[in-house]
C-alpha positions in Angstrom: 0.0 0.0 0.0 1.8 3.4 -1.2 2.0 5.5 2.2 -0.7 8.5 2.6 0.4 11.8 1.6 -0.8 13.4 4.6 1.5 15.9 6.5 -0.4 16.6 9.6 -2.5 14.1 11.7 -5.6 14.4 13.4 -7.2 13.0 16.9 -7.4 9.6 16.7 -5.2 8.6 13.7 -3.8 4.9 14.6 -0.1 5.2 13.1 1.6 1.9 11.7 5.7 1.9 12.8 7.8 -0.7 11.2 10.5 -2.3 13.7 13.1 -5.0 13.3 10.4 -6.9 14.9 7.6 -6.5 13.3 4.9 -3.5 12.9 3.6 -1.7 15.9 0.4 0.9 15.8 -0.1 4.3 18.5 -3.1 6.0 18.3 -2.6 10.1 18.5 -4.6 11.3 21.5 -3.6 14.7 21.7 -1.5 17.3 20.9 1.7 18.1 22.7 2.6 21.4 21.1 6.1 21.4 21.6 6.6 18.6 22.8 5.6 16.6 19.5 2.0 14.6 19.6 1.0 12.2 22.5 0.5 8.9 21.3 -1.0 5.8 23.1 1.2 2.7 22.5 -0.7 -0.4 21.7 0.1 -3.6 23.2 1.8 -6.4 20.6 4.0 -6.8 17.5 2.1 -8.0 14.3 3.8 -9.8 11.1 0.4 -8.8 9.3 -1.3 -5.6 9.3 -4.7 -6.5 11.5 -8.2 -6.3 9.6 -9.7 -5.1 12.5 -8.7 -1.4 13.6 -11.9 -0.8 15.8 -11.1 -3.3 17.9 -7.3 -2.4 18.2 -8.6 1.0 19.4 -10.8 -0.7 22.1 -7.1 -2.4 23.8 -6.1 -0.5 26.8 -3.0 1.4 26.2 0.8 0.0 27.3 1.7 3.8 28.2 1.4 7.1 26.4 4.8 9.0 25.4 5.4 12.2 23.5 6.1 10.9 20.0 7.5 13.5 17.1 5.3 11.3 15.0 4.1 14.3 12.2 8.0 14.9 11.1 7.9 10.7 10.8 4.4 11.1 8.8 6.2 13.8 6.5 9.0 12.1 5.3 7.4 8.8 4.9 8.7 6.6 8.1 5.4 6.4 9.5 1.8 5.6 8.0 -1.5 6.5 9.0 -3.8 3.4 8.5 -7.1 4.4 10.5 -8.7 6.7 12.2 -10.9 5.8 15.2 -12.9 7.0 18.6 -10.0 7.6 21.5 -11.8 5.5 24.4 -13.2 7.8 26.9 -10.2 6.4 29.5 -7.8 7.7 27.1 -9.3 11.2 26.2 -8.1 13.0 29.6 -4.3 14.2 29.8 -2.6 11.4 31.5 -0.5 11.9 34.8 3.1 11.0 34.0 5.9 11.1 35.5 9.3 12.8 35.1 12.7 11.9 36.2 14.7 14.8 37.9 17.8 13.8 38.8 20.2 10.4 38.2 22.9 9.3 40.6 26.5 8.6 39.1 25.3 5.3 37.9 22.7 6.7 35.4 19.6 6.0 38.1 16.7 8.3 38.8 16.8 9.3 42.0 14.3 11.8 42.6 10.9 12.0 39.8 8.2 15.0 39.5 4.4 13.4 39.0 2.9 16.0 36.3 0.0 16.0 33.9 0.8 15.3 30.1 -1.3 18.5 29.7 1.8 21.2 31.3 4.8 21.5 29.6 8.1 21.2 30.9 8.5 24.4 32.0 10.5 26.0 35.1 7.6 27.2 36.7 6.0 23.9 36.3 9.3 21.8 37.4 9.4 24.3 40.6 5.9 23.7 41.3 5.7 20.0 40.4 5.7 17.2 43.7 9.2 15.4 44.2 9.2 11.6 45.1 12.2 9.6 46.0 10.3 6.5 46.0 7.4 5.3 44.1 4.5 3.3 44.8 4.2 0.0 42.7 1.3 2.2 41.1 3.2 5.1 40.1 6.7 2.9 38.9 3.7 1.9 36.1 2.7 5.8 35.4 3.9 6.6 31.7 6.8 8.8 31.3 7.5 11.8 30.5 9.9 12.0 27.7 9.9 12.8 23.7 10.9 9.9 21.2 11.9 10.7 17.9 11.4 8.3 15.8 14.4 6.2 15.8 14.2 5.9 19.9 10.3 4.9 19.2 11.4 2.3 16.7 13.9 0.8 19.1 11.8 0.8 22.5 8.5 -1.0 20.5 10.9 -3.8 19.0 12.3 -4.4 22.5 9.2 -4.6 24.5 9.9 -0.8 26.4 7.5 -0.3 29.6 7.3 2.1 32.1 8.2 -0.6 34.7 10.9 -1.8 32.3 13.1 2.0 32.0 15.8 2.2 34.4 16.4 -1.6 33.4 17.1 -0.9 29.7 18.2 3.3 30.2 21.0 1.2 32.2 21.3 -1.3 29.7 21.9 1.5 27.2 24.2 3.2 29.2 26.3 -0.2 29.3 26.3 -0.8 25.8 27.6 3.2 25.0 30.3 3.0 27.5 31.6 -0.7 25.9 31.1 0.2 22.2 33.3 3.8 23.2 35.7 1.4 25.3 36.0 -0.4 22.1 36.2 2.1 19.8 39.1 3.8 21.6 41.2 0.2 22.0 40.3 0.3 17.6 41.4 3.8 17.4 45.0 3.0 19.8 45.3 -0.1 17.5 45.0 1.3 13.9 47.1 4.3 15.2 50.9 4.0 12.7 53.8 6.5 13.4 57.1 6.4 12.1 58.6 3.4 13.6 62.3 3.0 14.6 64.1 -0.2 15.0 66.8 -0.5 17.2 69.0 -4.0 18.3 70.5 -4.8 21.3 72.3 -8.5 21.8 71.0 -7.7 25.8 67.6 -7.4 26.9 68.4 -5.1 30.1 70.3 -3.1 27.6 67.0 -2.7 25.3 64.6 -2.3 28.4 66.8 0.6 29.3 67.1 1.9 25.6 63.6 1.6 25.8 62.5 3.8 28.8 64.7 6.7 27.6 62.5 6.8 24.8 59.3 6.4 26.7 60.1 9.2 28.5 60.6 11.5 25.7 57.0 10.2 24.2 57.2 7.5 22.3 55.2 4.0 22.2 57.9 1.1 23.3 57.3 -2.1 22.2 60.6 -5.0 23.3 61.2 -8.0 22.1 63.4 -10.9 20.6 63.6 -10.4 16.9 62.6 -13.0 13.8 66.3 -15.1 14.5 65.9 -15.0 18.7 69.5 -13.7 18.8 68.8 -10.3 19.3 66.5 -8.1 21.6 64.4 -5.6 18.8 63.1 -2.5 20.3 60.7 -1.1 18.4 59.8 2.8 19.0 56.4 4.9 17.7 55.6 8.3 17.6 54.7 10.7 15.1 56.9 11.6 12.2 59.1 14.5 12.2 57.7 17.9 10.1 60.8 18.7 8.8 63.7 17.4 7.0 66.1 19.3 9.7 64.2 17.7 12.5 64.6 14.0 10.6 68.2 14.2 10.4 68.5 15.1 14.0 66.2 12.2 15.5 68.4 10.0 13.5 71.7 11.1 15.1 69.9 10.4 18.4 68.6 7.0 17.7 72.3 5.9 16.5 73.6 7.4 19.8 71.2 5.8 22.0 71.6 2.6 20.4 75.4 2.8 20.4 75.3 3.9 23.9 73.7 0.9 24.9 75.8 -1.5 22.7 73.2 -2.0 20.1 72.4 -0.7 16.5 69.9 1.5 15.0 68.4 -0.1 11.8 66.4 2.5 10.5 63.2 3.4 10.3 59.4 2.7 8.7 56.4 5.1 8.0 53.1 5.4 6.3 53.8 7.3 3.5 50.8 10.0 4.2 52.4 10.3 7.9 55.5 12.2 5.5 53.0 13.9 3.8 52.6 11.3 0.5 49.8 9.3 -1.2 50.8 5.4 -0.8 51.0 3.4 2.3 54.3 2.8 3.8 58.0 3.7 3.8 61.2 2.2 4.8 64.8 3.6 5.4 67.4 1.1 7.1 70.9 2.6 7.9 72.6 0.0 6.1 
């Protein structure tokens, strides 16, 4: 079915969402100005569209949630399929609550109880009763918050309930932390400087070698080389800007190594590190 051209919606329009799950339908119950349109989330996931949109209107509600559903109607990532009576429970502004402030671990600590019908402003946030604990009957009051779409898509595919939030927020807050842990370790690991090679036929001799360049920046790496005969200490950092500066890093390479009994055997770089197309360049000292 080609998607309606419609840009606004009205009262009672039951929108159709497609998740990685299957399709999921709100209802619009009223309008949220600026906080997008209130919605009422209906229970299940459907492989089939349902023939019978009367009697999905008739299902109590999961929760309601301020949905920025006319931008997803406008660019085509919702649909409206029906239009139907909003039960007489749902046509009142629902109370919902708000969380006001998280601990260190991401957990609300402290909610506001407010009606969907008063925006979030600071008189209403001033005037608004604080709760540090909730009754089982509030933990299942809807919540306060505005989904775009992609966050509406994501909480209907994995089941997302009032009772369910600080579970999955935490969960969420897990997952960001890992995927930046891992991004970081990808980031250290992909890193190439110009790379110097230094041999020493004593590993106390390399280890020391090595921490003299440590402590002027670079990234040590010691170890016995391809034959086992010598110790290869291998040191990163960024290339030099300069011819000058070149010339005089490799005059201090050969004296460290000589002054630890070892030799300096050049030195290897990704070509656009020096400032060249290509992908990598070598220059041994014999």
């Amino acid at each position: 079915m080609k998607r309606t051209s419609k840009k606004k919606a009205r009262i009672g329009d039951i929108v159709e969402i497609s998740t990685p799950t299957g399709l999921a339908y709100v209802q619009y119950t009223h309008d949220g100005g600026s906080s997008g349109e209130l919605v009422r989330v209906f229970p299940g996931l459907y492989v089939n569209r349902p023939a019978d949109f009367a009697a999905l209107a008739r299902q109590k509600e999961l929760y309601f949630v301020f949905y920025i559903m006319n931008y997803a109607l406008r660019v085509g990532l919702a649909e409206i399929i029906s239009n139907q009576p909003v039960p007489e429970w749902a046509k009142p502004y629902p109370t919902m609550r708000h969380a006001v402030a998280l601990d260190d671990f991401g957990r609300v600590v402290c909610w506001r109880i407010i009606s969907a019908a008063n925006p979030l402003t600071v008189e209403e946030l001033i005037r608004a009763p604080r709760f540090t604990e909730l009754t089982l009957e509030q933990t299942r009051l809807s919540i306060y918050e505005i989904w775009p779409h992609a966050a509406m898509v994501k909480n209907l595919a994995r089941g997302w309930i009032p009772e369910r939030a600080e579970e999955l927020h935490l969960k969420d807050k897990a997952e960001l932390a890992e995927k930046r842990k891992n991004q970081a370790v990808a980031d250290e690991s992909s890193y190439q400087g110009m790379r110097h090679f230094l041999y020493f036929s004593k590993r106390r001799n390399a280890q020391e070698a090595g921490e003299q360049l440590h402590n002027r920046g670079f990234s040590v790496e010691v170890g016995k080389n391809s034959d086992g005969e010598q110790w290869a200490l291998v040191a990163t950092k960024d290339a030099p800007k300069t011819g000058e500066e070149m010339d005089e890093l490799r005059e201090e390479m050969e004296g460290l190594a000589a002054q630890f009994g070892g030799d300096y055997d050049g030195w290897e770089a990704p070509l656009d590190s020096l400032g060249s197309g290509g992908s990598e360049q070598r220059e041994k000292t014999n």
